[in-house]
C-alpha positions as CSV (number, residue, x, y, z in Angstrom):
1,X,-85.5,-48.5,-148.8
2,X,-88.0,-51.2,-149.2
3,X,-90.2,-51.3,-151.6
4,X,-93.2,-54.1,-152.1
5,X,-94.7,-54.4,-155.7
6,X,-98.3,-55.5,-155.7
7,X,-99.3,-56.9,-158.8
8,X,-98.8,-60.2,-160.9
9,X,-98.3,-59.3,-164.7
10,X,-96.0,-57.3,-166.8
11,X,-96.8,-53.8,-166.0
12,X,-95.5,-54.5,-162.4
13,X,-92.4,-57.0,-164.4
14,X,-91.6,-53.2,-165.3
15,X,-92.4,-51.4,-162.1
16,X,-89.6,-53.6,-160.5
17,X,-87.4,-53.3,-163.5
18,X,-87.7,-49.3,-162.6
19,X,-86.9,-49.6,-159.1
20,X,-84.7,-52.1,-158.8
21,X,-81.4,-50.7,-158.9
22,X,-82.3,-48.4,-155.7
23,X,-84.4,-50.2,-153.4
24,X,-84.7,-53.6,-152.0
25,X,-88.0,-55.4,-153.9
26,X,-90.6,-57.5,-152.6
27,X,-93.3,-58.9,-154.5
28,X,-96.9,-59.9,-153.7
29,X,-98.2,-61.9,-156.8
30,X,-100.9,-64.0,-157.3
31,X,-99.0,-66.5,-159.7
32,X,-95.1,-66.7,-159.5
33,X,-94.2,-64.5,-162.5
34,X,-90.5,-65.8,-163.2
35,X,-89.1,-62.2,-163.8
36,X,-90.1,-60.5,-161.0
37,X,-89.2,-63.5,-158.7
38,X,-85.6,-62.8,-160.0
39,X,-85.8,-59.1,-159.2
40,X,-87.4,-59.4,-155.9
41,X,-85.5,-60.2,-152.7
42,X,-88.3,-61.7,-151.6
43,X,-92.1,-62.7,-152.5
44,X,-95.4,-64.1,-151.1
45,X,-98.1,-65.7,-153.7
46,X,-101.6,-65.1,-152.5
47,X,-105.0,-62.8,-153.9
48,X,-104.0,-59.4,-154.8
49,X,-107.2,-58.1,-153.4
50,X,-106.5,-60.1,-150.1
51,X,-106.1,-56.6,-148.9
52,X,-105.3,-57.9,-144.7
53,X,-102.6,-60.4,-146.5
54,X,-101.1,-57.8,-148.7
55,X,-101.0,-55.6,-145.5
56,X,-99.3,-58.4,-143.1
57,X,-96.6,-59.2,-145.6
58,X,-96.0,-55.7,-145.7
59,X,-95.6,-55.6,-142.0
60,X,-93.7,-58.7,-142.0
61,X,-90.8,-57.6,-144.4
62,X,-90.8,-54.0,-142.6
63,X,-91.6,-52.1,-145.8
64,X,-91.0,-48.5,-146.1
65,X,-93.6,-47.6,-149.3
66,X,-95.9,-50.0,-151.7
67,X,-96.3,-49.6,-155.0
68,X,-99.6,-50.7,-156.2
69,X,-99.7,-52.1,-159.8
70,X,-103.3,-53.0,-160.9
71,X,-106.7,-51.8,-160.2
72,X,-108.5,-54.5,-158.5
73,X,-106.6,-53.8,-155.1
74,X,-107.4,-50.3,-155.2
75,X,-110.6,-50.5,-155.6
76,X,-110.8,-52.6,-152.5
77,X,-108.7,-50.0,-150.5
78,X,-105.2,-51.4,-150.1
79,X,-103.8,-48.0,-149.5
80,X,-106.1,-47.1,-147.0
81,X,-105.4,-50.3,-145.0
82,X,-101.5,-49.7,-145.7
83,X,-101.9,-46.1,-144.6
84,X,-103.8,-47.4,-141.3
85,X,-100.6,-49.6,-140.7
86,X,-98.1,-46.5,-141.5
87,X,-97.2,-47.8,-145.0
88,X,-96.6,-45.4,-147.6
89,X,-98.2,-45.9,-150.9
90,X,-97.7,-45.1,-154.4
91,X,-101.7,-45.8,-155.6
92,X,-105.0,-43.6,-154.8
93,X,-107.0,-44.0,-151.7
94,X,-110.3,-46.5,-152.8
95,X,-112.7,-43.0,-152.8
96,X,-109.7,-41.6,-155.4
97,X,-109.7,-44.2,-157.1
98,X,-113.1,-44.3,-158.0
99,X,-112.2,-42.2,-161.0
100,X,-111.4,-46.1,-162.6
101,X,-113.4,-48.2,-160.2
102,X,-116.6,-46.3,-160.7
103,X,-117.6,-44.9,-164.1
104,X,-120.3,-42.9,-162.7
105,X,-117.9,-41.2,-160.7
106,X,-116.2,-39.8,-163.7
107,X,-118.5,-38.5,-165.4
108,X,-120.2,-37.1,-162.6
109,X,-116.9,-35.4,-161.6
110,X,-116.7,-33.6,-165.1
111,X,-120.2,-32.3,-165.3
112,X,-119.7,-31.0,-161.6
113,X,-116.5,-29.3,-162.0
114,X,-117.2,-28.2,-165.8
115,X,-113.3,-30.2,-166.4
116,X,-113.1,-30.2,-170.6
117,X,-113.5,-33.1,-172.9
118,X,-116.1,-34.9,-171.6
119,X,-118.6,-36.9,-173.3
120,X,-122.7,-37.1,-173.5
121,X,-123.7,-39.4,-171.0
122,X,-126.3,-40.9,-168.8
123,X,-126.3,-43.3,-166.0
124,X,-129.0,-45.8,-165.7
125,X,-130.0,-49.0,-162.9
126,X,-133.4,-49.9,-164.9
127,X,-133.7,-51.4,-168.1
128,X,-136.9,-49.8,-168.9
129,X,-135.1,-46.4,-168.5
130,X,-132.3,-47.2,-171.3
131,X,-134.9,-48.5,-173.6
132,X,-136.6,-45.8,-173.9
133,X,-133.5,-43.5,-173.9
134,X,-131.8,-45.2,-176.7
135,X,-135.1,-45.1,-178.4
136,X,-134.8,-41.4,-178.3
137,X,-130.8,-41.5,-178.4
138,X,-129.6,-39.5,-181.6
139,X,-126.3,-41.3,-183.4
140,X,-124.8,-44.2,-182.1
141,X,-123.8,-45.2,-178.3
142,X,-121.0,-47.1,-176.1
143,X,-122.3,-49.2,-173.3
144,X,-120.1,-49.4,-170.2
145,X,-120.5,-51.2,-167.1
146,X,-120.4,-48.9,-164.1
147,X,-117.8,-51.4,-162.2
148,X,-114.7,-52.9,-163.2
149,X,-113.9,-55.3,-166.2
150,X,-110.7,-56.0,-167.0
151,X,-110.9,-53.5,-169.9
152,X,-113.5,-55.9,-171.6
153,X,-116.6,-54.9,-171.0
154,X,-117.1,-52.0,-172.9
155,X,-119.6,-52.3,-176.3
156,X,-119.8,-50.0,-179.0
157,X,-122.1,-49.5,-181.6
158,X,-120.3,-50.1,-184.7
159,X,-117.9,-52.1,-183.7
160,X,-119.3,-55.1,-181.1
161,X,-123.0,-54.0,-181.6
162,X,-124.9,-54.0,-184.7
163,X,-127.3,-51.3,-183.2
164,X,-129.2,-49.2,-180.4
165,X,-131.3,-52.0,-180.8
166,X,-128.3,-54.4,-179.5
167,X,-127.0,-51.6,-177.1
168,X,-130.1,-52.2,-175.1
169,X,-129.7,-56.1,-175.1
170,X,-126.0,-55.4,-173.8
171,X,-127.4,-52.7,-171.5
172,X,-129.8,-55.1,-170.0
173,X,-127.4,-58.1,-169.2
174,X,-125.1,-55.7,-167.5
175,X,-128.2,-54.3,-165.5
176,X,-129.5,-58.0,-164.5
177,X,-125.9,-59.7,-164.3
178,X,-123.9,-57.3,-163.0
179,X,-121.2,-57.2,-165.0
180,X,-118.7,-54.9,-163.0
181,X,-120.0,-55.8,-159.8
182,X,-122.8,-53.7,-159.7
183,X,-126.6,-53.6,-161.4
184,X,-125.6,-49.9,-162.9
185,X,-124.8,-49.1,-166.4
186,X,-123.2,-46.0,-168.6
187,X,-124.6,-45.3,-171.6
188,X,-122.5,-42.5,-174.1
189,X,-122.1,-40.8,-177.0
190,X,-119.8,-42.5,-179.5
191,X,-117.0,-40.1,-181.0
192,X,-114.8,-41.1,-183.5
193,X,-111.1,-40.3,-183.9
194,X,-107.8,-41.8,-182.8
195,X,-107.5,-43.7,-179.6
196,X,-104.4,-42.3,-177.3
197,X,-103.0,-42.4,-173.8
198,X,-101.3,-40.1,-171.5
199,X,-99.8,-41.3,-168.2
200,X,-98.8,-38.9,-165.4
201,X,-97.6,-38.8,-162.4
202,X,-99.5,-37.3,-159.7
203,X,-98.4,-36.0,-155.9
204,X,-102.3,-34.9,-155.2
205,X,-101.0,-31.7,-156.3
206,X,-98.5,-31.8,-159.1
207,X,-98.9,-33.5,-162.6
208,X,-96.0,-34.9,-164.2
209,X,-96.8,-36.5,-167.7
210,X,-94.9,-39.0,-170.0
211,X,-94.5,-39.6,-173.2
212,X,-98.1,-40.1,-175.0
213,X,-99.0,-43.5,-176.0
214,X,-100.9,-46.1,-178.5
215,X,-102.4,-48.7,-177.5
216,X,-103.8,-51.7,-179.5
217,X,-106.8,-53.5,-177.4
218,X,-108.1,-55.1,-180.8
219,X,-107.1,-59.2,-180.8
220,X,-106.6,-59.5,-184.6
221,X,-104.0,-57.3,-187.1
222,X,-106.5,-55.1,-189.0
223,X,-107.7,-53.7,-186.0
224,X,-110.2,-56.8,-185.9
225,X,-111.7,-58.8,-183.3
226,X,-112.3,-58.6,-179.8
227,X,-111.6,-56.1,-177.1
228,X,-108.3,-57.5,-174.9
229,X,-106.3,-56.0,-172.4
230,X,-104.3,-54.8,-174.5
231,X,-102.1,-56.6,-177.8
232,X,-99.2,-54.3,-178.0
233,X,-98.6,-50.1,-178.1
234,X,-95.5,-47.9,-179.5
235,X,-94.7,-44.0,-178.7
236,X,-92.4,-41.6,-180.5
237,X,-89.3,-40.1,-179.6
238,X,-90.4,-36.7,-179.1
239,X,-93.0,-37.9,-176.6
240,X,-95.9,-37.5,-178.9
241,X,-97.7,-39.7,-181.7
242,X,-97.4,-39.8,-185.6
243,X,-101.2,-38.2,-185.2
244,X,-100.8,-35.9,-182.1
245,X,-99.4,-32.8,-182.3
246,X,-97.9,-30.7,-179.0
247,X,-101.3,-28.4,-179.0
248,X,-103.5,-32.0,-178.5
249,X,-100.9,-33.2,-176.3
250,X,-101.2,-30.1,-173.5
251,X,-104.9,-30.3,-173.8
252,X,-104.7,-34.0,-173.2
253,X,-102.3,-32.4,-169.9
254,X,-104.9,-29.5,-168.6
255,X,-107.9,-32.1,-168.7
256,X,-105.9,-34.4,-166.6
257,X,-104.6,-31.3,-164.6
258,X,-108.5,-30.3,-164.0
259,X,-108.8,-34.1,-162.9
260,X,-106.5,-33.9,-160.2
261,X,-107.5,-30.5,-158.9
262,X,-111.2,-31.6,-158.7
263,X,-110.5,-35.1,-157.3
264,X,-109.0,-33.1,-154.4
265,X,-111.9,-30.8,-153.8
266,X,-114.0,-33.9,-153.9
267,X,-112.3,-37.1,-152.3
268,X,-108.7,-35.5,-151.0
269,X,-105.2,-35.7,-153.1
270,X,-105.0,-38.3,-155.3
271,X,-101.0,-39.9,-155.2
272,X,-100.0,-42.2,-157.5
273,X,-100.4,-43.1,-161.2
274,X,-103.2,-41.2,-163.4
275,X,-103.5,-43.0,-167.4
276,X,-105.9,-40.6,-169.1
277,X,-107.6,-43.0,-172.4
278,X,-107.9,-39.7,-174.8
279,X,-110.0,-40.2,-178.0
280,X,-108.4,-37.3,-180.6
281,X,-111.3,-35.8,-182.4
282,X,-112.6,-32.9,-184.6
283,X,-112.7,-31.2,-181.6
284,X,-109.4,-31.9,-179.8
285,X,-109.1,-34.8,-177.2
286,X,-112.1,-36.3,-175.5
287,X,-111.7,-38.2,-172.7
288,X,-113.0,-42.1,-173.1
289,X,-112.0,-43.2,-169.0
290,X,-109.6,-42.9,-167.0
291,X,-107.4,-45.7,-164.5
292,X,-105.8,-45.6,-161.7
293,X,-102.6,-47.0,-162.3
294,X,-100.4,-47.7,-164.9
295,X,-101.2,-48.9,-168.1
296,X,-100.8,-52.6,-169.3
297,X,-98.8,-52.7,-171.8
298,X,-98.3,-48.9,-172.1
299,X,-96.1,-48.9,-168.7
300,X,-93.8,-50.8,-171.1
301,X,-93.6,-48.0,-173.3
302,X,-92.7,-45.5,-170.9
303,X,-90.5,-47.3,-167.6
304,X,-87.7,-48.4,-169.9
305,X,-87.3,-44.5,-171.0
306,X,-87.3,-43.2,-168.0
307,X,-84.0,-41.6,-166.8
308,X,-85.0,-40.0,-163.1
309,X,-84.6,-42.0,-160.4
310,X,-88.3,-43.8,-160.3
311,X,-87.7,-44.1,-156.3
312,X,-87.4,-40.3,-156.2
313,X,-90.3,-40.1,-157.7
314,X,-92.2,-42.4,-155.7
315,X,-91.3,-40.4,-152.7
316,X,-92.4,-37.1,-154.1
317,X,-95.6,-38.4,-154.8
318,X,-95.7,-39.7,-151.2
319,X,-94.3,-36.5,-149.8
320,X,-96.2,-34.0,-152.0
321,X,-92.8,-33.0,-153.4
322,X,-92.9,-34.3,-156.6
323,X,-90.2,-32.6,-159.4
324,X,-90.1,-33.3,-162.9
325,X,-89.4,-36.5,-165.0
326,X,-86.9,-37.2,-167.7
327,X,-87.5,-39.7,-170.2
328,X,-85.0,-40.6,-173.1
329,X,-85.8,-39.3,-176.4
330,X,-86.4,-42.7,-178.3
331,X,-89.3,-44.9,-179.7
332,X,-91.1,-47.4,-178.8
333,X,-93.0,-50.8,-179.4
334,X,-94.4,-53.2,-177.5
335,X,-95.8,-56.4,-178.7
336,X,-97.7,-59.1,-176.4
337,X,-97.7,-62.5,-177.1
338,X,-100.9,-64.7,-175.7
339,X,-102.1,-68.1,-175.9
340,X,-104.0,-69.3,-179.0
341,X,-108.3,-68.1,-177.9
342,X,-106.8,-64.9,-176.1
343,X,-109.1,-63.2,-174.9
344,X,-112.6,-65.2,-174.9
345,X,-111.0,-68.6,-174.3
346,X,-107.1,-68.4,-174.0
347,X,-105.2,-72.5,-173.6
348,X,-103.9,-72.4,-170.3
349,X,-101.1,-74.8,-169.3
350,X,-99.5,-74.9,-172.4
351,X,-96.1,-75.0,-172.2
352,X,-93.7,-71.8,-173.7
353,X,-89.9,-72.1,-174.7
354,X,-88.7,-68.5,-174.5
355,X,-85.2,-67.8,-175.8
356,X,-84.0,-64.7,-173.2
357,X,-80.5,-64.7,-174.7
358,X,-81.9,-64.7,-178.7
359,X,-84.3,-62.6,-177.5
360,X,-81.8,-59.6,-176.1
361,X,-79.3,-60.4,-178.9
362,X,-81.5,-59.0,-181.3
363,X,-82.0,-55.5,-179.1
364,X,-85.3,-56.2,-177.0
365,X,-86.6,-56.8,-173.5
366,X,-88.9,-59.3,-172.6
367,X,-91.5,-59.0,-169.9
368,X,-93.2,-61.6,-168.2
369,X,-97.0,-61.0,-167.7
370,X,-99.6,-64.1,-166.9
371,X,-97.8,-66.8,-166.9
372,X,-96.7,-70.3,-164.2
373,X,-93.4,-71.0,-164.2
374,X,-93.2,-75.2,-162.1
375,X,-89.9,-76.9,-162.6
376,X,-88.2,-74.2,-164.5
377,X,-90.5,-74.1,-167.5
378,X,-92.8,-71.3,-168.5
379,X,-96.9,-72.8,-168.8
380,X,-99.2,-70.4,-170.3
381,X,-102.7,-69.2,-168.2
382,X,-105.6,-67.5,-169.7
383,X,-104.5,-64.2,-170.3
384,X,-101.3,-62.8,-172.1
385,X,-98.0,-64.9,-171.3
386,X,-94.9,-62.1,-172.5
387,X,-94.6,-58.9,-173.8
388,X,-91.5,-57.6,-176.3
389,X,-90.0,-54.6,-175.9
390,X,-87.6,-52.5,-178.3
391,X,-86.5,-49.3,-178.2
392,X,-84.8,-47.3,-181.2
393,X,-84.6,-43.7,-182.7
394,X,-87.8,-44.4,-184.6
395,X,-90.9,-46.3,-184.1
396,X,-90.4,-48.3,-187.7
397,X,-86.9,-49.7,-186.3
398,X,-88.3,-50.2,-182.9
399,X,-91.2,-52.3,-184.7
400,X,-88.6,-54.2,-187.1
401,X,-86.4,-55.5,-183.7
402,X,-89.5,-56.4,-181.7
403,X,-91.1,-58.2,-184.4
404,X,-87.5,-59.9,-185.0
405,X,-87.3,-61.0,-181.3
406,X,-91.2,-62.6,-181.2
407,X,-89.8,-65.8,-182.8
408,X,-88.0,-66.7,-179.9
409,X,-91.0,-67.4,-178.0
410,X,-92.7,-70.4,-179.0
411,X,-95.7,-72.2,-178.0
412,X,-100.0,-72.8,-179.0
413,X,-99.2,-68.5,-179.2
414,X,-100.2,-65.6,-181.6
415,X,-99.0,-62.0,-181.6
416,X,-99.9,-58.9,-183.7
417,X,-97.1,-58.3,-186.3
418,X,-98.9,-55.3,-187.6
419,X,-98.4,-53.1,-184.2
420,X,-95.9,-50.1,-185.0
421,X,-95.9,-51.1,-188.6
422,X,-95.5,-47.8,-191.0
423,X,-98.7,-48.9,-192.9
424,X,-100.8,-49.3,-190.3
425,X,-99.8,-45.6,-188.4
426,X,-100.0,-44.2,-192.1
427,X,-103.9,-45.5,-191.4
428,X,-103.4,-43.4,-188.2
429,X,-102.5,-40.4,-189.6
430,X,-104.8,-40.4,-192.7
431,X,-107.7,-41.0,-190.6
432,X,-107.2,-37.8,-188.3
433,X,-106.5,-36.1,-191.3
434,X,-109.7,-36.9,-192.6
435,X,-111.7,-36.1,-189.7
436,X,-110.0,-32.8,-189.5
């Protein structure tokens, strides 16, 4: 079987990590990220989104099925121009995975189908519109672009936005700039809780989930700063979180369920990965969005737990035959390491000296995300350079060996030591207790 990985950073480091040991990997990357180039038998640097160039390379190395890693490529239909060629995919068709790509969509999709969990909303292309909705608007709101983001354009009142008064500022730049690609914008209710994710598997039919999730998309310890694409995550070895209980969790898995079953009514059977963002409330899981793939770094979390055969599961996606999935009943932590301005202005080109050996001595797994490698050394870009991985029978040990292991990466880099730390899920818990 061969098997081409589309996708650059870490999350698809892990896809090929998952698949390796059964299929022959090739890679299609936009910057040559050093581990995949030692998994893959072979690999072709180029635009992800280069959808005819993905597609040719594909047909070049006589791949059986692609596995699609991040959004951007489905969004400009990859799998539909791999299925045209006879290409199996593991990744939604571009109207499927409009449930990322299009925010609209979403919501739309609840209201129509009456799926659980959703949120107040309203969509809006003219300014004049939101003003005089948020002058009306009751409590405080979240402003999303319609289009994709990079999961950093999201604003919410509160947090990046003093008030409704600054909402409409936001609002209004997205409108005139289109930020997302398009001159459309969401405006929702805010909720408050715990933040959570649940990733599944999906045959267009059949929902498979994995172990629930936290991820950290806050730049500074505290739960301070910035929105990034994410600074680290940890699960629990039962599969569910310090916070969420198994009653949460299979709401979290009926919502998704409702998803899939109305997706297909709507746009036809959606294959591939389906990462439900929950946000636990008063009221039981909400959810914030949905994408279309795996998470980044919550794919971290999950692949190295996994104990099915990952290409067995890629074919019954592809074949509407999907089983279950097994996953090993240990913790998790994940912690990334970025360049020094991550995420407004990260240092690209600096240089990194990453100790692989130290680095597994002390019990974890590194994971390259967006990074050069030129002459055998490591150069950071923009955007987060490695992720660390532990695994253990409890989060707090998992936490102690990851944080161990991040001193064998140095460079102009910063990391959150607080991620997986017992005070800062103690916060976790107190606050849902609280709210409940």
């Amino acid at each position: 079987m061969k098997i081409l990985v589309v996708g650059t950073g870490a999350r698809e480091h892990a896809i090929c990590r998952s698949l390796e040991d059964e299929a022959e990997i090739y890679s299609f990357m936009s910057n040559k990220n050093p581990g995949i180039a030692r998994i893959v038998k072979g690999f072709k640097l180029g635009d992800e989104t280069d959808t005819e160039k993905v597609k040719s390379f594909a047909i070049e190395k006589n791949i059986d099925m692609a596995f699609i890693g991040p959004e951007a490529p489905l969004e400009k239909g990859i799998v539909d121009k791999l299925l045209a060629a006879e290409i199996e995919a593991v990744g939604p068709t571009a109207e499927a995975a409009k449930i990322e790509t299009d925010k609209a969509f979403m919501r739309i999709l609840f209201e129509k189908y009456r799926i659980p969990g959703s949120l107040q909303y309203r969509v809006f292309d003219n300014y004049q519109e939101v003003s005089q909705f948020l002058d009306e608007f009751e409590g405080e709101a979240v402003v999303k672009p319609v289009g994709l983001t990079g999961g950093k354009g999201v604003k919410i009142v509160g947090e990046h936005l003093k008030d409704n008064e600054e909402a409409k500022k936001y609002a209004k730049q997205v409108i005139e700039e289109k930020i997302g690609g398009q001159s459309r914008v969401v405006i929702e209710e805010k909720v408050t809780g715990e933040e959570f994710t649940l990733q599944a598997f999906s045959d267009g039919e059949k929902l498979v989930p994995m172990p629930a999730v936290q991820d950290h998309p806050h730049a500074f310890e505290g739960d301070q700063g910035p929105i990034t694409g994410g600074m680290g995550s940890y699960s629990d070895k039962n599969g569910l979180l310090p916070f969420l209980g198994k009653k949460e969790y299979d709401q979290a898995v009926k919502i998704m369920r409702k998803t899939i079953e109305a997706l297909n009514k709507e746009v036809g059977p959606y294959k591939g990965i389906l990462y439900g963002q929950f946000m636990l409330t008063h009221d039981g899981p909400r959810i914030i969005e949905y994408n279309a793939r795996f998470g980044d770094p919550e794919a971290m979390n999950v692949l190295p737990l996994l104990e099915t055969n990952m290409v067995n599961i890629c074919e019954g996606i592809i074949n509407t035959n999907l089983k279950t999935a097994k996953f090993k009943k240990l913790a998790t932590v994940c912690k990334y390491i970025v360049p020094k301005g991550y995420p407004e202005k990260g240092e690209a080109g600096k240089p990194l000296e990453i100790d692989e050996k130290r680095i597994k001595s002390e019990g974890a797994d590194i994971y390259y995300a967006s990074v050069n490698e030129k002459d055998g050394r490591i150069y950071t870009t923009s955007s987060r350079a490695v992720a660390l991985v532990a695994l253990a029978e409890d989060i707090y040990t998992a936490e102690k060996t990851c944080e161990n292991a991040t001193k064998f990466v140095k460079g102009d880099v910063y990391h959150r030591r607080d991620i997986g730390t017992r005070e800062l899920i103690q916060k976790r818990i107190n606050h849902i207790k609280q709210i409940k």
